[in-house]
C-alpha positions, 0 to 999 in steps of 0.5 A: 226222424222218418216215416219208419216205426221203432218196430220196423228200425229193429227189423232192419235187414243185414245185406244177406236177408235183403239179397234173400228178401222174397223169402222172408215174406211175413203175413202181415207184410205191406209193400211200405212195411217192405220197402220201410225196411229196405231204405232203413237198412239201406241208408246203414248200409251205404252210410247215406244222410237219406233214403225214400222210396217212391211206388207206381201207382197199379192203375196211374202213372204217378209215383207216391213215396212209400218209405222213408229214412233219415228224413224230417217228419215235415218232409215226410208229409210233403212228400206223401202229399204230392204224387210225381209224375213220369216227367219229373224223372225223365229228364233227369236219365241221361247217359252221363249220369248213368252207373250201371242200371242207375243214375247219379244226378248232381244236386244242381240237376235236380229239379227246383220247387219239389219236396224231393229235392229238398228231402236230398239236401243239396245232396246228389241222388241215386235213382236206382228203379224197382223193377217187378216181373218182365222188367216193368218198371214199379217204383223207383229208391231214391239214395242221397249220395255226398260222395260218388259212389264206388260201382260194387256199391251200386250194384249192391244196391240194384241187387236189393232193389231187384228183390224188393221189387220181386217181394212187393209184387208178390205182396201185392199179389197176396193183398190182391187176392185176401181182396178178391176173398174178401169181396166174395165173402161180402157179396155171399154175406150181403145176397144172404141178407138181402134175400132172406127179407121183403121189408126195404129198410131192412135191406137198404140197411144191410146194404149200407152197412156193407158199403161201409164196411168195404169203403168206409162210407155209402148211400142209398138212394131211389127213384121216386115216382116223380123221377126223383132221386131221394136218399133212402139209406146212408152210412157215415159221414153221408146221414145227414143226406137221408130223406134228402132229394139229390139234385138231377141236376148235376152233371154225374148224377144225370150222367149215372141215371141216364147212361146206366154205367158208374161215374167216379169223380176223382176231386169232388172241387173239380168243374164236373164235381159233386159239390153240391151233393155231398158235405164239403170234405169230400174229396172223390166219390163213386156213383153206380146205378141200380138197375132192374128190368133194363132200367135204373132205380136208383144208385149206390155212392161211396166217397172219400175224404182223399182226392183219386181215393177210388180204383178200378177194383173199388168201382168193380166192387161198388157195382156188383153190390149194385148187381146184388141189392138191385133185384132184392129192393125192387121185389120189397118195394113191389111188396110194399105196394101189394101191401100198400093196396091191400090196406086200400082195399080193406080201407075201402070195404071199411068206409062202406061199411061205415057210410052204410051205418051212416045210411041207415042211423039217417033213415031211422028217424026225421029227427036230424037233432037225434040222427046228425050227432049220431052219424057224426060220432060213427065217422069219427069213431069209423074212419078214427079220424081225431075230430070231426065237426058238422056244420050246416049252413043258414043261407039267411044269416050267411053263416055256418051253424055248429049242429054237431061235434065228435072227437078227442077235444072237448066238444065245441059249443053246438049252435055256434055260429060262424060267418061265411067269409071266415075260416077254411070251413068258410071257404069250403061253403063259399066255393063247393069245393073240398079245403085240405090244409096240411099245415093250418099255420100256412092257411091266411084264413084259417080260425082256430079254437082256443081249445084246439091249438094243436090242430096242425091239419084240417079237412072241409068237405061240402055238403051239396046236393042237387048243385047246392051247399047244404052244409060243411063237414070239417075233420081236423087233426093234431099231426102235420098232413094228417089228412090225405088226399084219400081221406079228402076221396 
Protein backbone atom coordinates (compact mmCIF):
# COMPACT_ATOMS: atom_id res chain seq x y z
CA UNK A 1 0.00 0.00 0.00
CA UNK A 2 3.18 2.45 0.81
CA UNK A 3 6.72 2.95 1.32
CA UNK A 4 5.82 2.42 5.41
CA UNK A 5 7.04 -1.05 7.07
CA UNK A 6 4.69 -3.23 8.83
CA UNK A 7 6.80 -2.23 11.73
CA UNK A 8 6.44 1.44 11.33
CA UNK A 9 2.16 0.96 10.87
CA UNK A 10 2.03 -0.36 14.47
CA UNK A 11 4.38 2.48 15.42
CA UNK A 12 1.88 4.64 14.22
CA UNK A 13 1.53 7.83 16.67
CA UNK A 14 -1.99 8.85 18.40
CA UNK A 15 -2.26 13.03 18.30
CA UNK A 16 -0.75 13.63 21.80
CA UNK A 17 2.65 11.56 20.94
CA UNK A 18 2.78 13.61 17.70
CA UNK A 19 2.11 17.07 19.44
CA UNK A 20 5.10 15.82 21.85
CA UNK A 21 7.16 14.06 18.97
CA UNK A 22 10.90 15.69 19.76
CA UNK A 23 10.46 13.57 22.92
CA UNK A 24 10.14 10.67 21.82
CA UNK A 25 13.53 10.35 19.46
CA UNK A 26 14.83 6.90 19.26
CA UNK A 27 18.63 6.11 18.56
CA UNK A 28 17.95 4.46 15.54
CA UNK A 29 15.71 6.94 14.40
CA UNK A 30 15.95 8.59 10.59
CA UNK A 31 14.15 11.56 9.25
CA UNK A 32 12.12 9.12 6.82
CA UNK A 33 11.36 6.60 9.64
CA UNK A 34 10.21 9.96 11.37
CA UNK A 35 8.33 11.42 8.85
CA UNK A 36 7.04 7.60 7.69
CA UNK A 37 5.19 7.98 11.11
CA UNK A 38 3.86 10.97 10.93
CA UNK A 39 2.01 10.59 7.19
CA UNK A 40 0.81 7.13 8.50
CA UNK A 41 -0.91 8.69 11.47
CA UNK A 42 -1.81 11.60 9.63
CA UNK A 43 -3.62 10.19 6.79
CA UNK A 44 -5.74 8.12 10.13
CA UNK A 45 -6.06 11.05 11.62
CA UNK A 46 -7.53 13.33 8.84
CA UNK A 47 -9.19 10.29 7.10
CA UNK A 48 -7.19 11.05 3.81
CA UNK A 49 -7.07 8.64 0.84
CA UNK A 50 -2.89 10.02 0.94
CA UNK A 51 -0.05 11.44 2.62
CA UNK A 52 3.62 12.18 1.34
CA UNK A 53 6.12 14.07 2.62
CA UNK A 54 8.79 15.72 0.38
CA UNK A 55 12.22 16.74 2.40
CA UNK A 56 14.68 19.80 1.05
CA UNK A 57 17.74 18.38 -0.02
CA UNK A 58 20.87 20.02 3.01
CA UNK A 59 23.05 21.53 0.25
CA UNK A 60 20.07 21.83 -3.33
CA UNK A 61 17.16 23.30 -3.83
CA UNK A 62 15.38 20.29 -4.77
CA UNK A 63 12.74 18.12 -2.85
CA UNK A 64 12.97 14.42 -2.76
CA UNK A 65 9.70 12.42 -1.10
CA UNK A 66 10.67 10.60 1.88
CA UNK A 67 7.36 8.87 3.36
CA UNK A 68 4.64 7.71 2.00
CA UNK A 69 0.98 6.50 3.04
CA UNK A 70 -1.87 5.20 1.09
CA UNK A 71 0.04 5.46 -2.14
CA UNK A 72 0.52 2.36 -5.04
CA UNK A 73 4.16 1.13 -4.54
CA UNK A 74 4.51 1.92 -8.77
CA UNK A 75 3.71 5.70 -7.36
CA UNK A 76 6.16 5.17 -4.61
CA UNK A 77 9.06 4.82 -7.31
CA UNK A 78 8.06 7.47 -9.40
CA UNK A 79 8.11 9.82 -6.87
CA UNK A 80 11.43 8.70 -4.97
CA UNK A 81 12.70 8.96 -8.54
CA UNK A 82 12.38 12.71 -9.62
CA UNK A 83 13.14 15.21 -7.28
CA UNK A 84 10.77 18.76 -7.26
CA UNK A 85 11.87 21.90 -7.60
CA UNK A 86 11.05 25.32 -5.59
CA UNK A 87 9.11 26.28 -9.32
CA UNK A 88 6.76 23.18 -9.17
CA UNK A 89 5.43 24.60 -5.91
CA UNK A 90 5.67 28.22 -6.07
CA UNK A 91 2.98 29.01 -8.38
CA UNK A 92 0.65 27.20 -6.53
CA UNK A 93 0.83 29.74 -2.90
CA UNK A 94 -1.64 31.94 -3.85
CA UNK A 95 -3.57 34.09 -1.42
CA UNK A 96 -6.79 32.28 -2.16
CA UNK A 97 -5.69 29.23 -1.46
CA UNK A 98 -4.13 29.85 1.52
CA UNK A 99 -5.71 28.10 5.31
CA UNK A 100 -4.13 29.34 7.67
CA UNK A 101 0.04 28.94 7.35
CA UNK A 102 -1.09 26.12 4.30
CA UNK A 103 -2.70 25.80 1.26
CA UNK A 104 -5.73 23.97 -0.19
CA UNK A 105 -5.26 23.74 -4.19
CA UNK A 106 -8.16 22.47 -6.03
CA UNK A 107 -7.06 19.26 -8.06
CA UNK A 108 -7.44 21.17 -11.39
CA UNK A 109 -4.66 23.51 -10.27
CA UNK A 110 -2.26 20.99 -9.61
CA UNK A 111 0.23 20.66 -12.17
CA UNK A 112 0.13 18.42 -15.27
CA UNK A 113 2.89 15.71 -16.23
CA UNK A 114 4.34 15.18 -12.23
CA UNK A 115 4.02 11.90 -10.17
CA UNK A 116 2.41 14.19 -7.63
CA UNK A 117 -0.36 14.80 -8.86
CA UNK A 118 -1.35 11.65 -9.82
CA UNK A 119 -0.35 10.36 -6.46
CA UNK A 120 -3.49 12.95 -5.07
CA UNK A 121 -5.73 11.35 -7.34
CA UNK A 122 -7.81 14.10 -8.63
CA UNK A 123 -7.93 15.05 -5.12
CA UNK A 124 -7.29 18.48 -3.75
CA UNK A 125 -3.82 18.79 -1.78
CA UNK A 126 -2.84 20.32 1.52
CA UNK A 127 0.67 21.61 1.08
CA UNK A 128 1.24 22.34 4.60
CA UNK A 129 5.53 23.40 5.05
CA UNK A 130 8.03 21.61 7.57
CA UNK A 131 9.57 24.16 9.11
CA UNK A 132 12.79 23.74 11.02
CA UNK A 133 14.58 26.50 13.44
CA UNK A 134 14.48 30.18 12.23
CA UNK A 135 11.56 29.50 9.99
CA UNK A 136 13.51 27.75 7.47
CA UNK A 137 11.64 26.17 5.32
CA UNK A 138 12.99 21.89 5.28
CA UNK A 139 10.23 20.13 3.58
CA UNK A 140 6.80 20.26 2.87
CA UNK A 141 3.68 17.30 3.89
CA UNK A 142 1.46 16.79 1.03
CA UNK A 143 -2.32 15.69 2.29
CA UNK A 144 -4.93 14.48 -0.15
CA UNK A 145 -8.14 16.28 0.91
CA UNK A 146 -11.65 15.31 -0.95
CA UNK A 147 -13.52 17.62 1.14
CA UNK A 148 -12.66 21.07 2.42
CA UNK A 149 -11.35 20.84 5.43
CA UNK A 150 -12.60 22.51 8.90
CA UNK A 151 -9.64 25.39 10.17
CA UNK A 152 -9.15 23.36 13.72
CA UNK A 153 -8.06 20.56 11.39
CA UNK A 154 -5.41 22.41 9.61
CA UNK A 155 -3.97 23.39 12.39
CA UNK A 156 -3.71 20.33 13.92
CA UNK A 157 -1.92 19.57 11.04
CA UNK A 158 0.44 22.52 11.25
CA UNK A 159 1.11 21.74 14.69
CA UNK A 160 2.43 18.07 14.01
CA UNK A 161 4.30 19.30 11.15
CA UNK A 162 6.08 22.17 13.56
CA UNK A 163 7.20 19.31 15.63
CA UNK A 164 8.16 16.99 12.75
CA UNK A 165 10.17 19.37 11.45
CA UNK A 166 11.79 20.55 14.88
CA UNK A 167 12.30 16.34 15.28
CA UNK A 168 14.17 15.87 11.68
CA UNK A 169 16.35 18.54 12.59
CA UNK A 170 17.64 17.29 15.40
CA UNK A 171 18.08 14.06 13.51
CA UNK A 172 19.82 15.17 11.20
CA UNK A 173 21.90 16.62 13.94
CA UNK A 174 22.63 13.35 15.42
CA UNK A 175 23.11 11.88 11.92
CA UNK A 176 25.41 14.78 11.43
CA UNK A 177 27.41 14.30 14.27
CA UNK A 178 27.53 9.98 14.54
CA UNK A 179 29.30 11.35 10.70
CA UNK A 180 31.56 13.69 12.02
CA UNK A 181 32.57 10.66 14.62
CA UNK A 182 32.91 8.43 12.17
CA UNK A 183 35.09 10.12 9.68
CA UNK A 184 37.82 11.03 12.84
CA UNK A 185 37.60 7.28 13.52
CA UNK A 186 38.43 6.78 10.02
CA UNK A 187 40.85 9.14 9.47
CA UNK A 188 42.63 7.95 13.07
CA UNK A 189 42.31 4.17 11.66
CA UNK A 190 43.73 4.98 8.39
CA UNK A 191 46.85 7.39 9.61
CA UNK A 192 47.74 4.54 11.89
CA UNK A 193 47.92 2.12 9.14
CA UNK A 194 49.24 3.94 6.82
CA UNK A 195 52.15 5.17 8.99
CA UNK A 196 53.28 2.24 10.66
CA UNK A 197 54.60 0.72 6.79
CA UNK A 198 57.14 1.73 3.66
CA UNK A 199 55.62 -1.01 1.47
CA UNK A 200 53.11 0.85 -1.22
CA UNK A 201 50.74 -1.97 -1.71
CA UNK A 202 50.04 -2.00 1.37
CA UNK A 203 49.22 1.13 1.80
CA UNK A 204 47.18 1.83 -1.27
CA UNK A 205 45.55 -1.40 0.22
CA UNK A 206 44.37 0.21 3.42
CA UNK A 207 43.52 3.09 1.52
CA UNK A 208 40.83 1.65 -0.72
CA UNK A 209 39.69 -0.18 1.87
CA UNK A 210 38.56 2.65 3.79
CA UNK A 211 37.21 4.32 0.78
CA UNK A 212 35.10 1.57 0.39
CA UNK A 213 34.14 1.53 3.48
CA UNK A 214 32.89 5.30 3.94
CA UNK A 215 31.44 5.34 0.24
CA UNK A 216 31.29 2.14 -1.05
CA UNK A 217 33.78 2.23 -3.81
CA UNK A 218 37.31 3.83 -4.52
CA UNK A 219 40.81 3.92 -6.63
CA UNK A 220 43.77 4.70 -6.57
CA UNK A 221 45.77 6.01 -8.94
CA UNK A 222 49.45 7.69 -9.59
CA UNK A 223 51.58 9.65 -11.70
CA UNK A 224 53.77 7.71 -13.47
CA UNK A 225 57.31 8.92 -14.45
CA UNK A 226 55.93 9.76 -17.86
CA UNK A 227 53.11 11.80 -16.64
CA UNK A 228 50.63 9.48 -16.68
CA UNK A 229 47.90 8.37 -14.28
CA UNK A 230 47.84 4.73 -13.85
CA UNK A 231 45.34 2.89 -11.60
CA UNK A 232 47.59 1.40 -8.82
CA UNK A 233 44.68 0.17 -6.39
CA UNK A 234 41.03 -0.13 -6.38
CA UNK A 235 37.79 -1.20 -4.33
CA UNK A 236 34.55 -2.77 -6.15
CA UNK A 237 32.97 -1.99 -8.56
CA UNK A 238 36.03 -0.07 -9.97
CA UNK A 239 39.01 -3.35 -10.19
CA UNK A 240 38.83 -3.85 -13.29
CA UNK A 241 40.48 -0.52 -13.67
CA UNK A 242 43.67 -1.66 -12.08
CA UNK A 243 46.98 -1.41 -13.98
CA UNK A 244 44.76 0.49 -16.35
CA UNK A 245 46.12 3.91 -17.73
CA UNK A 246 43.33 6.97 -17.20
CA UNK A 247 43.02 9.00 -20.21
CA UNK A 248 44.38 12.66 -19.28
CA UNK A 249 42.59 13.50 -21.47
CA UNK A 250 39.49 13.90 -20.13
CA UNK A 251 38.39 17.30 -19.11
CA UNK A 252 37.82 16.33 -14.99
CA UNK A 253 40.94 14.58 -14.76
CA UNK A 254 42.97 17.12 -16.35
CA UNK A 255 41.24 19.73 -14.46
CA UNK A 256 41.98 17.60 -10.89
CA UNK A 257 45.74 17.34 -12.01
CA UNK A 258 46.55 20.46 -13.04
CA UNK A 259 44.41 22.78 -10.63
CA UNK A 260 44.97 20.61 -7.74
CA UNK A 261 41.51 20.97 -6.20
CA UNK A 262 38.51 18.13 -6.33
CA UNK A 263 36.05 17.99 -9.09
CA UNK A 264 32.60 16.15 -8.37
CA UNK A 265 30.69 15.06 -11.67
CA UNK A 266 27.01 14.92 -10.47
CA UNK A 267 25.86 12.67 -13.85
CA UNK A 268 28.72 10.92 -15.23
CA UNK A 269 26.23 10.87 -19.18
CA UNK A 270 26.98 14.72 -18.64
CA UNK A 271 28.99 16.75 -21.75
CA UNK A 272 31.84 17.08 -19.00
CA UNK A 273 31.36 13.16 -17.96
CA UNK A 274 33.48 10.60 -17.06
CA UNK A 275 32.28 8.33 -19.49
CA UNK A 276 35.28 7.02 -20.83
CA UNK A 277 37.02 6.53 -17.33
CA UNK A 278 34.76 4.53 -15.27
CA UNK A 279 32.08 1.31 -16.24
CA UNK A 280 28.80 2.64 -17.78
CA UNK A 281 26.78 2.29 -14.66
CA UNK A 282 28.33 5.04 -12.93
CA UNK A 283 26.15 7.41 -12.29
CA UNK A 284 28.37 10.51 -10.07
CA UNK A 285 31.72 10.44 -9.07
CA UNK A 286 34.21 12.53 -7.10
CA UNK A 287 38.08 12.90 -8.00
CA UNK A 288 40.58 14.59 -5.58
CA UNK A 289 44.15 15.14 -5.98
CA UNK A 290 47.26 13.62 -3.92
CA UNK A 291 49.51 16.16 -3.55
CA UNK A 292 52.86 16.56 -1.62
CA UNK A 293 55.44 19.07 -2.05
CA UNK A 294 53.21 21.56 -3.65
CA UNK A 295 52.54 19.02 -6.51
CA UNK A 296 50.16 16.40 -7.61
CA UNK A 297 50.94 12.71 -7.37
CA UNK A 298 47.98 11.18 -8.21
CA UNK A 299 44.42 11.02 -6.85
CA UNK A 300 41.68 9.47 -4.98
CA UNK A 301 37.94 8.66 -6.72
CA UNK A 302 34.70 7.30 -5.55
CA UNK A 303 31.71 6.81 -7.47
CA UNK A 304 28.01 5.96 -7.23
CA UNK A 305 25.45 4.10 -9.29
CA UNK A 306 23.11 7.20 -8.17
CA UNK A 307 23.03 10.29 -10.37
CA UNK A 308 24.08 13.72 -7.58
CA UNK A 309 25.02 10.77 -5.02
CA UNK A 310 27.81 13.06 -3.63
CA UNK A 311 27.73 16.04 -1.03
CA UNK A 312 29.84 18.45 0.29
CA UNK A 313 30.52 16.61 3.47
CA UNK A 314 31.30 13.47 0.97
CA UNK A 315 34.21 15.56 -1.06
CA UNK A 316 35.26 16.90 2.54
CA UNK A 317 35.91 13.45 3.61
CA UNK A 318 37.47 12.32 0.11
CA UNK A 319 40.35 15.00 0.58
CA UNK A 320 41.21 14.74 4.06
CA UNK A 321 42.05 10.83 3.00
CA UNK A 322 43.80 12.54 0.06
CA UNK A 323 45.50 14.79 2.90
CA UNK A 324 46.31 11.54 5.06
CA UNK A 325 47.44 8.93 2.43
CA UNK A 326 49.61 11.59 0.49
CA UNK A 327 52.61 12.00 2.57
CA UNK A 328 52.68 8.11 3.37
CA UNK A 329 52.70 6.72 -0.18
CA UNK A 330 55.31 9.43 -1.47
CA UNK A 331 57.63 8.14 1.64
CA UNK A 332 57.16 4.23 0.18
CA UNK A 333 57.38 5.15 -3.31
CA UNK A 334 61.09 6.95 -2.12
CA UNK A 335 61.76 3.84 -0.29
CA UNK A 336 60.90 1.66 -2.96
CA UNK A 337 63.63 3.26 -5.37
CA UNK A 338 66.30 3.69 -2.46
CA UNK A 339 65.77 -0.16 -2.49
CA UNK A 340 65.38 -0.13 -5.98
CA UNK A 341 69.01 1.46 -6.52
CA UNK A 342 70.21 -0.39 -3.84
CA UNK A 343 69.54 -3.63 -5.83
CA UNK A 344 71.58 -1.90 -8.95
CA UNK A 345 74.29 -1.22 -6.92
CA UNK A 346 74.84 -4.75 -5.41
CA UNK A 347 73.55 -5.85 -9.50
CA UNK A 348 76.32 -3.96 -10.66
CA UNK A 349 79.37 -5.01 -8.18
CA UNK A 350 78.09 -8.70 -8.94
CA UNK A 351 78.29 -8.10 -12.89
CA UNK A 352 81.89 -7.06 -12.32
CA UNK A 353 82.64 -9.76 -10.21
CA UNK A 354 81.35 -11.84 -12.90
CA UNK A 355 83.10 -10.04 -16.15
CA UNK A 356 86.36 -10.18 -14.10
CA UNK A 357 85.87 -14.11 -13.60
CA UNK A 358 84.98 -13.87 -17.27
CA UNK A 359 88.69 -12.13 -17.72
CA UNK A 360 90.54 -14.30 -15.97
CA UNK A 361 88.98 -17.94 -17.51
CA UNK A 362 89.77 -15.94 -21.10
CA UNK A 363 93.41 -15.29 -20.18
CA UNK A 364 94.35 -18.58 -18.68
CA UNK A 365 94.48 -20.38 -21.69
CA UNK A 366 94.89 -19.68 -25.87
CA UNK A 367 92.52 -22.57 -26.18
CA UNK A 368 88.95 -20.68 -27.05
CA UNK A 369 87.64 -24.59 -27.29
CA UNK A 370 88.29 -24.66 -23.69
CA UNK A 371 87.80 -20.94 -22.44
CA UNK A 372 84.81 -19.70 -24.53
CA UNK A 373 82.31 -22.95 -23.22
CA UNK A 374 83.65 -21.83 -20.15
CA UNK A 375 83.18 -18.35 -19.98
CA UNK A 376 79.98 -18.88 -21.40
CA UNK A 377 78.35 -21.25 -18.78
CA UNK A 378 79.63 -18.35 -15.81
CA UNK A 379 77.53 -15.64 -17.62
CA UNK A 380 74.46 -17.60 -17.65
CA UNK A 381 75.03 -19.07 -14.17
CA UNK A 382 76.50 -15.23 -12.84
CA UNK A 383 73.87 -12.92 -14.10
CA UNK A 384 71.40 -16.66 -13.88
CA UNK A 385 70.29 -15.64 -17.06
CA UNK A 386 67.96 -18.80 -18.37
CA UNK A 387 70.36 -19.26 -21.78
CA UNK A 388 72.97 -18.06 -23.01
CA UNK A 389 74.33 -19.04 -26.69
CA UNK A 390 77.69 -17.91 -28.29
CA UNK A 391 78.14 -17.28 -31.61
CA UNK A 392 81.09 -16.50 -33.71
CA UNK A 393 81.15 -15.35 -36.72
CA UNK A 394 82.58 -16.99 -40.22
CA UNK A 395 83.01 -13.82 -42.64
CA UNK A 396 83.61 -16.34 -45.57
CA UNK A 397 80.51 -18.43 -45.23
CA UNK A 398 78.53 -15.13 -43.84
CA UNK A 399 77.32 -17.18 -41.23
CA UNK A 400 76.96 -17.16 -37.58
CA UNK A 401 78.70 -20.33 -36.00
CA UNK A 402 77.34 -21.92 -32.76
CA UNK A 403 80.73 -22.35 -30.45
CA UNK A 404 78.99 -22.63 -27.41
CA UNK A 405 75.88 -22.98 -25.22
CA UNK A 406 74.81 -22.94 -21.48
CA UNK A 407 71.19 -22.95 -19.77
CA UNK A 408 68.03 -24.79 -18.85
CA UNK A 409 67.31 -26.06 -22.37
CA UNK A 410 69.00 -29.11 -23.94
CA UNK A 411 72.26 -27.58 -25.19
CA UNK A 412 72.03 -26.55 -29.14
CA UNK A 413 74.14 -28.61 -31.47
CA UNK A 414 77.90 -26.71 -31.12
CA UNK A 415 78.86 -26.04 -34.96
CA UNK A 416 75.62 -25.20 -35.86
CA UNK A 417 75.73 -23.07 -38.73
CA UNK A 418 73.22 -19.95 -39.11
CA UNK A 419 72.98 -17.55 -42.18
CA UNK A 420 73.58 -14.07 -41.55
CA UNK A 421 70.43 -12.75 -42.92
CA UNK A 422 68.61 -14.80 -40.57
CA UNK A 423 67.23 -14.39 -37.10
CA UNK A 424 67.52 -11.51 -34.65
CA UNK A 425 71.03 -13.25 -33.78
CA UNK A 426 71.28 -12.20 -37.84
CA UNK A 427 70.41 -8.88 -37.18
CA UNK A 428 72.49 -8.03 -34.47
CA UNK A 429 75.79 -9.10 -36.71
CA UNK A 430 74.68 -7.46 -39.62
CA UNK A 431 73.98 -3.86 -38.22
CA UNK A 432 76.67 -3.95 -34.87
CA UNK A 433 73.85 -3.12 -32.73
CA UNK A 434 72.25 -4.47 -29.62
CA UNK A 435 68.56 -6.69 -30.71
CA UNK A 436 66.35 -6.81 -27.60
CA UNK A 437 63.02 -8.41 -28.31
CA UNK A 438 60.36 -8.37 -25.60
CA UNK A 439 57.89 -10.40 -27.48
CA UNK A 440 59.82 -12.79 -29.97
CA UNK A 441 56.33 -13.77 -31.63
CA UNK A 442 56.20 -9.78 -32.87
CA UNK A 443 59.89 -10.06 -34.35
CA UNK A 444 59.08 -10.79 -38.52
CA UNK A 445 62.66 -12.39 -38.39
CA UNK A 446 62.95 -13.92 -35.43
CA UNK A 447 63.97 -18.17 -35.85
CA UNK A 448 63.32 -20.51 -33.16
CA UNK A 449 64.63 -23.93 -32.04
CA UNK A 450 62.11 -26.68 -31.91
CA UNK A 451 63.42 -27.50 -28.67
CA UNK A 452 63.03 -23.73 -27.68
CA UNK A 453 59.43 -22.84 -28.18
CA UNK A 454 58.61 -21.30 -24.97
CA UNK A 455 61.38 -18.46 -25.37
CA UNK A 456 59.10 -15.34 -25.28
CA UNK A 457 62.09 -12.99 -24.95
CA UNK A 458 65.69 -12.56 -26.41
CA UNK A 459 68.71 -10.48 -26.27
CA UNK A 460 71.63 -10.24 -28.99
CA UNK A 461 74.53 -8.31 -28.14
CA UNK A 462 77.54 -8.02 -30.78
CA UNK A 463 80.96 -8.73 -30.22
CA UNK A 464 83.01 -5.89 -31.74
CA UNK A 465 86.26 -5.05 -31.54
CA UNK A 466 88.41 -2.28 -33.14
CA UNK A 467 85.09 -1.42 -35.03
CA UNK A 468 84.62 -4.82 -36.26
CA UNK A 469 81.99 -7.92 -35.52
CA UNK A 470 83.82 -10.91 -34.28
CA UNK A 471 80.78 -12.72 -33.13
CA UNK A 472 76.89 -12.44 -31.38
CA UNK A 473 76.13 -13.31 -27.77
CA UNK A 474 72.31 -14.20 -27.64
CA UNK A 475 70.34 -14.55 -24.18
CA UNK A 476 67.02 -15.62 -24.51
CA UNK A 477 64.23 -16.17 -21.93
CA UNK A 478 60.84 -18.29 -21.37
CA UNK A 479 59.01 -14.89 -19.91
CA UNK A 480 57.31 -11.97 -21.88
CA UNK A 481 60.20 -8.82 -21.45
CA UNK A 482 62.33 -11.02 -19.49
CA UNK A 483 65.32 -9.02 -20.57
CA UNK A 484 65.62 -5.26 -19.85
CA UNK A 485 67.26 -2.64 -21.14
CA UNK A 486 70.06 -3.17 -18.29
CA UNK A 487 70.71 -6.41 -18.93
CA UNK A 488 71.09 -5.08 -22.80
CA UNK A 489 73.81 -2.33 -20.33
Amino acid sequence: MSGISSDQMNRALPLGDLLAFDDALRADDTPESLLGEVVETLRRIVNSPCVYVRLRDTERELLHAVAFAGIAPELVEQLRAIPIGPDVYQPLLHDAYRQSSSFLVPAEALPVGVPDTAAIARSAALLTPLRGRGDRLIGVIVIAWPVPPDPATVRMVEAVARQAALAVENVRLAERSARLLAKEQLLAELGRAVGATLDLNTILRQTVDRLAAAFGSGLVALLDDEGELLVAAAASPLTELIGRRLPLADKALAWVVQNGRPFVIEDCRSPEGAQSIFPPDVMSCVIAPLRSGGRVIGLLSVVSRRVGAFNDEDVDLLEAIAAQVSGPIVSAQLYAESQRLARQVQRRADQLAVLNSIARIVTATLDLHESLPLATQQIQQGFGYPQVDLFLLDEDASELVLVASAGQYAPARVGHRQHINLGLVGRAARSGKIVRAEDVAAEADYLGLRERLDIRSELCVPLIANGKTLGVLNIESPQPAGLTAEDAA
